[in-house]
N, CA, C and O atoms as a GROMACS GRO file, in nm:
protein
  436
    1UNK      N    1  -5.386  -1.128   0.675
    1UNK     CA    2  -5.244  -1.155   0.672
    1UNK      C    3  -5.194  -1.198   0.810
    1UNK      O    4  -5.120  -1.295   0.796
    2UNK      N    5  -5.202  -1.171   0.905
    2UNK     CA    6  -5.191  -1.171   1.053
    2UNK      C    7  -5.214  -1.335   1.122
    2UNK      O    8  -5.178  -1.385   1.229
    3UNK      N    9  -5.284  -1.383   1.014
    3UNK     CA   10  -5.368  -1.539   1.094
    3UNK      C   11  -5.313  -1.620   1.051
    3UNK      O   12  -5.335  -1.735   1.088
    4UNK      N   13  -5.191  -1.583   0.924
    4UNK     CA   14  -5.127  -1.669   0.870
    4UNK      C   15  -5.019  -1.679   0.868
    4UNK      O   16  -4.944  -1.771   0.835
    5UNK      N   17  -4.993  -1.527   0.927
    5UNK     CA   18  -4.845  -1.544   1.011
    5UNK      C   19  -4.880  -1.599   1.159
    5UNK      O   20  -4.809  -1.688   1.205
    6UNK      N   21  -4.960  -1.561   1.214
    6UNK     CA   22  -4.976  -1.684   1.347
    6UNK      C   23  -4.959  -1.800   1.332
    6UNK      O   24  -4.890  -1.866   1.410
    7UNK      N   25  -5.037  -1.868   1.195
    7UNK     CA   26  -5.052  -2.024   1.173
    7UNK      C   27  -4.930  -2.064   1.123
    7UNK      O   28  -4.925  -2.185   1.102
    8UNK      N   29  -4.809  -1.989   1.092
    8UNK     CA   30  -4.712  -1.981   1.075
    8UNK      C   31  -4.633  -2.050   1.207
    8UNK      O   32  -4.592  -2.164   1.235
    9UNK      N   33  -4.633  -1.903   1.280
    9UNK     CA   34  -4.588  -1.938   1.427
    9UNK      C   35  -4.634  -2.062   1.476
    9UNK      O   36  -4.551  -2.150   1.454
   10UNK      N   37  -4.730  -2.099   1.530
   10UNK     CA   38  -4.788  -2.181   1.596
   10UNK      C   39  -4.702  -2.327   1.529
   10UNK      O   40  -4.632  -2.392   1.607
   11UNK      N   41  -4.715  -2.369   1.392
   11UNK     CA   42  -4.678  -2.471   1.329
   11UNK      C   43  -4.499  -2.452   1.381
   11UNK      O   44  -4.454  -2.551   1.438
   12UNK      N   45  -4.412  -2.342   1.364
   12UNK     CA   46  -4.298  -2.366   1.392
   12UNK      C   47  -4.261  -2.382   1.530
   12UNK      O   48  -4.148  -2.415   1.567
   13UNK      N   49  -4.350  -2.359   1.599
   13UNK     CA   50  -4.268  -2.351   1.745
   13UNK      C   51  -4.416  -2.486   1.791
   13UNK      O   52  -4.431  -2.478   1.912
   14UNK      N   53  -4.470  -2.544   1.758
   14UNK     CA   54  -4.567  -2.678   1.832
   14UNK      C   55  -4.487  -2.678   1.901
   14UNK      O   56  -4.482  -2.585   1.982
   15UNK      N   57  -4.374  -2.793   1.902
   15UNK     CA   58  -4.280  -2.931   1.985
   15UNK      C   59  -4.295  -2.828   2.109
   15UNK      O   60  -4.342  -2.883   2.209
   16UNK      N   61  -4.257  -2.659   2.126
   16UNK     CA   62  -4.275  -2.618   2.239
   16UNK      C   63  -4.398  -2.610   2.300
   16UNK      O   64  -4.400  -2.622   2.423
   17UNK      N   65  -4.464  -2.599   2.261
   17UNK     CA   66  -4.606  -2.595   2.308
   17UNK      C   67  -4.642  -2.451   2.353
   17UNK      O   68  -4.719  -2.443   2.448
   18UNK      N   69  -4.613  -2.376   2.317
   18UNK     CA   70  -4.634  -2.216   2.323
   18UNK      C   71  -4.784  -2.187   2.273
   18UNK      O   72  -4.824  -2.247   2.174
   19UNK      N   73  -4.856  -2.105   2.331
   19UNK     CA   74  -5.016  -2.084   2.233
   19UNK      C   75  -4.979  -1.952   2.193
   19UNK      O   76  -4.917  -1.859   2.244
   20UNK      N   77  -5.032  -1.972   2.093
   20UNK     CA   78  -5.029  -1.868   1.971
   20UNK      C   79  -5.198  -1.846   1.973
   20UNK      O   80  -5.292  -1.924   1.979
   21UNK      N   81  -5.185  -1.672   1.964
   21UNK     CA   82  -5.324  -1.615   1.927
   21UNK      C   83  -5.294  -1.491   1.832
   21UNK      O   84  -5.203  -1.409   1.839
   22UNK      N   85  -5.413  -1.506   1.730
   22UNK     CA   86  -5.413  -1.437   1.638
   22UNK      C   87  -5.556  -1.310   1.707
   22UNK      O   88  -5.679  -1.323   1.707
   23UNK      N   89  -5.483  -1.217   1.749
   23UNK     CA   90  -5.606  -1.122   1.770
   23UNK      C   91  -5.659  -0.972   1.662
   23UNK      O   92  -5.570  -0.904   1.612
   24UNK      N   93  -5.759  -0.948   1.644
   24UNK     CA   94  -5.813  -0.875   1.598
   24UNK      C   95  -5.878  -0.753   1.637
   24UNK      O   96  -5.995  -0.741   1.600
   25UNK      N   97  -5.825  -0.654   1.707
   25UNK     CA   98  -5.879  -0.543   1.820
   25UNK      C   99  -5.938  -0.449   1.726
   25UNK      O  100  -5.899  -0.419   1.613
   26UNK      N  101  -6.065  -0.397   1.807
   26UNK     CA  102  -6.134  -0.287   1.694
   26UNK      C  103  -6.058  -0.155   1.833
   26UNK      O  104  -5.961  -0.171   1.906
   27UNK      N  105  -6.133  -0.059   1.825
   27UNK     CA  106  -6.162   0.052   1.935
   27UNK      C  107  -6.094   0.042   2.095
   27UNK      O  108  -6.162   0.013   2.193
   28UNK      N  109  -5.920   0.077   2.100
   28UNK     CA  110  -5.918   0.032   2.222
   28UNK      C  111  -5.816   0.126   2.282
   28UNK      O  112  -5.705   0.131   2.230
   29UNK      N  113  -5.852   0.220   2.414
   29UNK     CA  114  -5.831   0.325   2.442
   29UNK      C  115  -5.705   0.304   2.504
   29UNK      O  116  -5.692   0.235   2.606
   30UNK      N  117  -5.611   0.364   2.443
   30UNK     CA  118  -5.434   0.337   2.427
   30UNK      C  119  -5.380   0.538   2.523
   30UNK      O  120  -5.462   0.628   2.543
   31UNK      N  121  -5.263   0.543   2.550
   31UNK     CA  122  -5.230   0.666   2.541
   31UNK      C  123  -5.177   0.763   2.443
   31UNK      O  124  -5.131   0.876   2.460
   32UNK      N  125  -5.195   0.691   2.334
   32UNK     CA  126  -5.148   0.758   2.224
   32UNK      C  127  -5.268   0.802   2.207
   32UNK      O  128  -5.268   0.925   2.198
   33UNK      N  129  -5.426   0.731   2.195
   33UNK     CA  130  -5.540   0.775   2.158
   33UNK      C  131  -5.573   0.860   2.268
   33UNK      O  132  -5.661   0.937   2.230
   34UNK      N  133  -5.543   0.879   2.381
   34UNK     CA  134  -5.600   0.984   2.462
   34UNK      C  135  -5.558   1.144   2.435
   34UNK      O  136  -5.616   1.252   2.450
   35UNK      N  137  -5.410   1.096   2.381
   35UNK     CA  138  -5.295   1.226   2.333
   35UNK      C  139  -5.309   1.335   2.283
   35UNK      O  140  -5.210   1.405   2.261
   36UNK      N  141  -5.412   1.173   2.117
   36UNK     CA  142  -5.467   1.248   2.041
   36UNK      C  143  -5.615   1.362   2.053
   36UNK      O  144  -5.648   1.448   1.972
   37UNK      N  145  -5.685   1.324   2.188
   37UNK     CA  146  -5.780   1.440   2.234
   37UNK      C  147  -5.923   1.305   2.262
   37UNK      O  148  -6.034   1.352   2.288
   38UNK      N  149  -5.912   1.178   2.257
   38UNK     CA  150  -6.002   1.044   2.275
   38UNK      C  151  -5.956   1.064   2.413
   38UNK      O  152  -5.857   1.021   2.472
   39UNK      N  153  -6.055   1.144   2.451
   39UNK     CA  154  -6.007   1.135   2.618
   39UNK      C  155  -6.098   1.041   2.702
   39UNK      O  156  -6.069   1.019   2.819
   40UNK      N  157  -6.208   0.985   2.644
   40UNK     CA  158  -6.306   0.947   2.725
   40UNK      C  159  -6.405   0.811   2.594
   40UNK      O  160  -6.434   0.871   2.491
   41UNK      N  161  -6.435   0.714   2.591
   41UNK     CA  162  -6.474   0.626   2.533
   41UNK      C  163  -6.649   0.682   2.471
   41UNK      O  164  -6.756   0.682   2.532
   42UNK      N  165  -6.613   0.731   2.304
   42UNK     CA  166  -6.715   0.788   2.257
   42UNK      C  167  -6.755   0.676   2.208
   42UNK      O  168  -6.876   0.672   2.230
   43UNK      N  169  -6.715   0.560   2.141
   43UNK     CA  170  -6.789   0.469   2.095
   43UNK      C  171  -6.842   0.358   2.219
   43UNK      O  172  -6.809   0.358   2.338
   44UNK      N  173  -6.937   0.266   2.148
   44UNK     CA  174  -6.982   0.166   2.241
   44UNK      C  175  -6.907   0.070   2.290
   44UNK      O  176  -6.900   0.018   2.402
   45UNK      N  177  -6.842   0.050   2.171
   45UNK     CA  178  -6.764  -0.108   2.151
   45UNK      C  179  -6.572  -0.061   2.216
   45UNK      O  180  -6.481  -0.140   2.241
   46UNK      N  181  -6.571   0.095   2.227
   46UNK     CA  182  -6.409   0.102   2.270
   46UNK      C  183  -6.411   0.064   2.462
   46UNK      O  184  -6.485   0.101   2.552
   47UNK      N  185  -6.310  -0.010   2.456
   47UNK     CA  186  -6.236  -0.034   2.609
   47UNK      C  187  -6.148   0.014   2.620
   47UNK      O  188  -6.111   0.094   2.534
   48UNK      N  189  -6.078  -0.013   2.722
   48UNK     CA  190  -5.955   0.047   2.752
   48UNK      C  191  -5.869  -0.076   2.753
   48UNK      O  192  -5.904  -0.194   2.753
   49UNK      N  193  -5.728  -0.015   2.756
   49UNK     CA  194  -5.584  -0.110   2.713
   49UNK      C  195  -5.621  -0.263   2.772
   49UNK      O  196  -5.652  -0.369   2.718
   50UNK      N  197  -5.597  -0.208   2.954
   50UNK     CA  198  -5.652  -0.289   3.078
   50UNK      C  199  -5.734  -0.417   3.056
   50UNK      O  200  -5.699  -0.532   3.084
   51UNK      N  201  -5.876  -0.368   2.989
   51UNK     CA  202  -5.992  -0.451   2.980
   51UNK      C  203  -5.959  -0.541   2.829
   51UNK      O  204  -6.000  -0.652   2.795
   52UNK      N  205  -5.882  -0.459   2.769
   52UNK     CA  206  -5.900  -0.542   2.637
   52UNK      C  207  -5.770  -0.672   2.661
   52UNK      O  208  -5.792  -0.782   2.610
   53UNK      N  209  -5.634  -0.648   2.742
   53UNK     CA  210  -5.559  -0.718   2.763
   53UNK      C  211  -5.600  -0.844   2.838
   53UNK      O  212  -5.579  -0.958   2.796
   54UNK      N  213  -5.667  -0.810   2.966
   54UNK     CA  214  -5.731  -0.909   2.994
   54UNK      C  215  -5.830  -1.005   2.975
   54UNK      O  216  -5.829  -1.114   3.032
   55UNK      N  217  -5.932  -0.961   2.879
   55UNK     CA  218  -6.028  -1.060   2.767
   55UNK      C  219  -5.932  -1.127   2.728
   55UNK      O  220  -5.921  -1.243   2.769
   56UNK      N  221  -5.844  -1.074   2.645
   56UNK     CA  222  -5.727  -1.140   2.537
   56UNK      C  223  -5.689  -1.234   2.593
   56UNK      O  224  -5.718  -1.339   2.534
   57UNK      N  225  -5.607  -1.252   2.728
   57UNK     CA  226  -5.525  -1.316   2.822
   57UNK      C  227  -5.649  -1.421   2.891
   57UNK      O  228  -5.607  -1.489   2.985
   58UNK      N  229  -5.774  -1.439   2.860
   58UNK     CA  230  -5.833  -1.491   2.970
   58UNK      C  231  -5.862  -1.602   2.782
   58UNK      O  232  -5.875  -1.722   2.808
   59UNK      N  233  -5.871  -1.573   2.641
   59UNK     CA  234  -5.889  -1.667   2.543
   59UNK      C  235  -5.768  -1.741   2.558
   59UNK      O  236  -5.779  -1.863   2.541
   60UNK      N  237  -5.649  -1.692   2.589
   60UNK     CA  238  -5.528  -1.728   2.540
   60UNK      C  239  -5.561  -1.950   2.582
   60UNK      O  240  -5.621  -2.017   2.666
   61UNK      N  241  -5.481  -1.974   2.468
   61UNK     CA  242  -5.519  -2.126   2.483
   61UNK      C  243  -5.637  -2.188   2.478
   61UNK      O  244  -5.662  -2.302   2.516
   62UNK      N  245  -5.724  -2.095   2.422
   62UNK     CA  246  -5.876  -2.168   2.381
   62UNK      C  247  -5.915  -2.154   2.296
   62UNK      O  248  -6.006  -2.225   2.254
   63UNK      N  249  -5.848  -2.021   2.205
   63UNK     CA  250  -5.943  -1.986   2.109
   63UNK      C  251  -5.802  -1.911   2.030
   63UNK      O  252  -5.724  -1.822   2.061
   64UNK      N  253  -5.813  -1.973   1.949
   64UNK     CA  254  -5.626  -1.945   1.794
   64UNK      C  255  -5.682  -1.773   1.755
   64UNK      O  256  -5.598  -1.687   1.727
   65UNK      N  257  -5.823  -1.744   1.757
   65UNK     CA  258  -5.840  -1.607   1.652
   65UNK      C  259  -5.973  -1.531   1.721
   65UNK      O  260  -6.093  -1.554   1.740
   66UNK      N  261  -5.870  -1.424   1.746
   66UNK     CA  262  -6.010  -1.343   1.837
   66UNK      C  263  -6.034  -1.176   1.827
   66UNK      O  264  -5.938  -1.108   1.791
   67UNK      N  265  -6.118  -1.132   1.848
   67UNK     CA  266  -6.116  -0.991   1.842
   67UNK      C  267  -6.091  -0.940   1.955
   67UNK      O  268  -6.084  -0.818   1.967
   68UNK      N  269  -6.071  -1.036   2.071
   68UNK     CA  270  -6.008  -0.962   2.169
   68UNK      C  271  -6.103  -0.991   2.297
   68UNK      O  272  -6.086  -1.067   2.392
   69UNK      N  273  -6.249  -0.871   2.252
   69UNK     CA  274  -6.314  -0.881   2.404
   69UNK      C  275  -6.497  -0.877   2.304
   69UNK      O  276  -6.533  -0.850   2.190
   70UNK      N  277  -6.542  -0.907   2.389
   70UNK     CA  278  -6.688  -0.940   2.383
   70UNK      C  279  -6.754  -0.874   2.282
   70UNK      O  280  -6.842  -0.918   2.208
   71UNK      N  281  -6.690  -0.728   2.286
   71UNK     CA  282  -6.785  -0.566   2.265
   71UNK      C  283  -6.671  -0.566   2.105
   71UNK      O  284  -6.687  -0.475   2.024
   72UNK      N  285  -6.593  -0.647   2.086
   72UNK     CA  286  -6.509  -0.620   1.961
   72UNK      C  287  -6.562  -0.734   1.830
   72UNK      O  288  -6.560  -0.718   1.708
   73UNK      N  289  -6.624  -0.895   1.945
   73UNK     CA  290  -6.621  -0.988   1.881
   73UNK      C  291  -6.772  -0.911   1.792
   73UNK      O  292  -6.795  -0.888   1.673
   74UNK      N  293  -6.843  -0.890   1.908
   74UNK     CA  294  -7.023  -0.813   1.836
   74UNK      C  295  -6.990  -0.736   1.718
   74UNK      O  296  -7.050  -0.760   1.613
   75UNK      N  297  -6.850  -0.597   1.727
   75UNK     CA  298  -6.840  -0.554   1.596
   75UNK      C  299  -6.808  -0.616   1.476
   75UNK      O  300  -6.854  -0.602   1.363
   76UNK      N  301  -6.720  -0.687   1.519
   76UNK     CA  302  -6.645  -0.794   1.390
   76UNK      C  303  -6.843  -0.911   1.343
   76UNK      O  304  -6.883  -0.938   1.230
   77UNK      N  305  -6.889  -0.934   1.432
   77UNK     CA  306  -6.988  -1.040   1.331
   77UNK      C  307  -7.075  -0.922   1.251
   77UNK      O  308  -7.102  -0.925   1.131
   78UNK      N  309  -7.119  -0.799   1.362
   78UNK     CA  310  -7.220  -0.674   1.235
   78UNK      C  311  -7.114  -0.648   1.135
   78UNK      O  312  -7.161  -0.680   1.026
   79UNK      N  313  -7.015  -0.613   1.123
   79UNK     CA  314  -6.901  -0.553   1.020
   79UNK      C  315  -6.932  -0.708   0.923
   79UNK      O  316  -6.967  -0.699   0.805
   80UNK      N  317  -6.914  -0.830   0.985
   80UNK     CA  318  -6.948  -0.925   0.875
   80UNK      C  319  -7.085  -0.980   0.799
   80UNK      O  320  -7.109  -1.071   0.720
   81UNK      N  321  -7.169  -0.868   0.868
   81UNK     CA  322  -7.283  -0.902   0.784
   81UNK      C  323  -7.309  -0.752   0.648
   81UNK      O  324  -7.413  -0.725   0.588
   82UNK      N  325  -7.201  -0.696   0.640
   82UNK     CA  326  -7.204  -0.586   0.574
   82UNK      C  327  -7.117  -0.624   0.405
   82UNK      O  328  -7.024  -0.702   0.386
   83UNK      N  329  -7.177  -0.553   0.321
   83UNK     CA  330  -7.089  -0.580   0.196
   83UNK      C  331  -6.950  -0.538   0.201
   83UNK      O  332  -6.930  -0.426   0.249
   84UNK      N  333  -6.836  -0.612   0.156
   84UNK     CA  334  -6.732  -0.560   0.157
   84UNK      C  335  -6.694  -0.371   0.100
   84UNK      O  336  -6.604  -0.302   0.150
   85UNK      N  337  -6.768  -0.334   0.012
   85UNK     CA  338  -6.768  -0.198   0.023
   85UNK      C  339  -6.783  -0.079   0.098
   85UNK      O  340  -6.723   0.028   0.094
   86UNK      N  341  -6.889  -0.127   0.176
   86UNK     CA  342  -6.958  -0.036   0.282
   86UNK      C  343  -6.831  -0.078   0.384
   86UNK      O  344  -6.789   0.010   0.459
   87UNK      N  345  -6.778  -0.195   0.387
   87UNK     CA  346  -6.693  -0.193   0.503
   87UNK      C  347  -6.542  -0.111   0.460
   87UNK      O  348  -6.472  -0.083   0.558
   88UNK      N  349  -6.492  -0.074   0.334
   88UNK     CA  350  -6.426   0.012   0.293
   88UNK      C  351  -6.440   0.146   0.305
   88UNK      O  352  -6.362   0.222   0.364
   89UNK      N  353  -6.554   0.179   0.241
   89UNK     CA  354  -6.582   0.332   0.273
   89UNK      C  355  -6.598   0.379   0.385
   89UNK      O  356  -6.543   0.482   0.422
   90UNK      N  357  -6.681   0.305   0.462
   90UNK     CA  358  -6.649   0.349   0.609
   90UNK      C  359  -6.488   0.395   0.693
   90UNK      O  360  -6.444   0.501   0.737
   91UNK      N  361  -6.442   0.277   0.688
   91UNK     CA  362  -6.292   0.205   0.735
   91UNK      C  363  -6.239   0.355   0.688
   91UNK      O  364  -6.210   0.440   0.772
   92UNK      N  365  -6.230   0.382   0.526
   92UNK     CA  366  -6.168   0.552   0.449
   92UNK      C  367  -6.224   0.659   0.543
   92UNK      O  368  -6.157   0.762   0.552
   93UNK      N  369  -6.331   0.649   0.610
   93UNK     CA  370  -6.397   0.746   0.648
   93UNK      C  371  -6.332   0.797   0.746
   93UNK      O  372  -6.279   0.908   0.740
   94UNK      N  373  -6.328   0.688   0.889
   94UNK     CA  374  -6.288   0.735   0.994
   94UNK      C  375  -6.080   0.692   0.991
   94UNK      O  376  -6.008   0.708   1.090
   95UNK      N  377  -6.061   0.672   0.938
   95UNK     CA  378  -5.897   0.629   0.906
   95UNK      C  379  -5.857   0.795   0.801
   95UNK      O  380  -5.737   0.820   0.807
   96UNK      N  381  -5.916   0.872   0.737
   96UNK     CA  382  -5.940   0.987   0.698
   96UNK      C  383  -5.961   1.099   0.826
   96UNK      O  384  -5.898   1.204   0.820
   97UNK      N  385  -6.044   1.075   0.931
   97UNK     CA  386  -6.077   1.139   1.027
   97UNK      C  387  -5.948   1.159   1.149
   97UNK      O  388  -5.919   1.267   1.201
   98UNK      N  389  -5.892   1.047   1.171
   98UNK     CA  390  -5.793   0.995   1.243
   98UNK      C  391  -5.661   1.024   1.218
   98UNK      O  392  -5.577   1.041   1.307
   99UNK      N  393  -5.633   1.032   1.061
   99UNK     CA  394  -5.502   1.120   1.015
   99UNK      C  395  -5.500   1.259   1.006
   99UNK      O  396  -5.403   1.335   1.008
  100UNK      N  397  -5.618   1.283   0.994
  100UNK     CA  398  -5.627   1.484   1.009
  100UNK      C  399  -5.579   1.506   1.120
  100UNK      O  400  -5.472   1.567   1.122
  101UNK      N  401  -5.637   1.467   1.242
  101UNK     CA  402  -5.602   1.478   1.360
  101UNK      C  403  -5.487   1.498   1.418
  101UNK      O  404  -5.434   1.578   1.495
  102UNK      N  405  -5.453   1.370   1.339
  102UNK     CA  406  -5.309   1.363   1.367
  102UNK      C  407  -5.197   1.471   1.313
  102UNK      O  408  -5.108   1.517   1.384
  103UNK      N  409  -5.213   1.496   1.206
  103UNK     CA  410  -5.183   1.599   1.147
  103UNK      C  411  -5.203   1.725   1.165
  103UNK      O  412  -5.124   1.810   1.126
  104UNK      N  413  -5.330   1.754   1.235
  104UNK     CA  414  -5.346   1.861   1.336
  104UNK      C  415  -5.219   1.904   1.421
  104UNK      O  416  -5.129   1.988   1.422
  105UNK      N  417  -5.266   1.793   1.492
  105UNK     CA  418  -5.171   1.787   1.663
  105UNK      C  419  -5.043   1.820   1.603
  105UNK      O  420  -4.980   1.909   1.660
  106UNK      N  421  -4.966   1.743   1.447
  106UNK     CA  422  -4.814   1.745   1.477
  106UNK      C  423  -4.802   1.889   1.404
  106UNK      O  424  -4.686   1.932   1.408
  107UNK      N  425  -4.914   1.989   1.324
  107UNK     CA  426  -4.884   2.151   1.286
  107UNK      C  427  -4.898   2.203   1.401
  107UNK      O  428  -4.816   2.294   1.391
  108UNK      N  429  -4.958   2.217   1.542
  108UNK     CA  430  -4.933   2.290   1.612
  108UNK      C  431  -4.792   2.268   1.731
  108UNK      O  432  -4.745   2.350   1.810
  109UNK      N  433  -4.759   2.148   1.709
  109UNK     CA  434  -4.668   2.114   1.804
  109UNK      C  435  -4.524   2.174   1.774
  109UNK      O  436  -4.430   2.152   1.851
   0.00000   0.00000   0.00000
């Protein structure tokens, strides 16, 4: 949905010449995710805000659709060699993992 509201954008605002990027971020260490107790980069593929802004900012005007940074684009092609199911159940898995948490944090607060 996201690439087509870009291609959206991009088509209404051309005459300005503005670049439009459609990005796609997997794993990327925010302060809300540290908040939540992600204090330190357990996966391979997570960066931080910093690193992922600047990949982003260094495609801008070359490339319309991106995952962002190097270590996101590698997840997005393995995630695309996977059946769309396995990429569901997973996705339920840790998006399941991630709302407990959350839900943790806001019963003791």
């Amino acid at each position: 949905a996201g690439r087509y509201w870009a291609e959206y954008v991009q088509a209404e605002y051309a005459e300005q010449q503005i670049d439009i990027q459609c990005i796609k971020p997997a794993a990327v260490i925010t302060n809300f995710t540290t908040e939540m107790g992600y204090k330190t980069p357990n996966l391979p593929n997570q960066i931080t805000s910093t690193q992922f802004v600047k990949a982003s900012l260094d495609q801008l005007g070359h490339i319309f659709e991106t995952f962002g940074h190097v270590k996101h684009q590698f997840q997005g092609y393995m995630a695309s060699l996977l059946p769309e199911k396995t990429l569901y159940y997973v996705g339920r898995i840790f998006t399941g993992k991630w709302f407990q948490k959350i839900e943790k944090k806001d019963s003791t607060a």
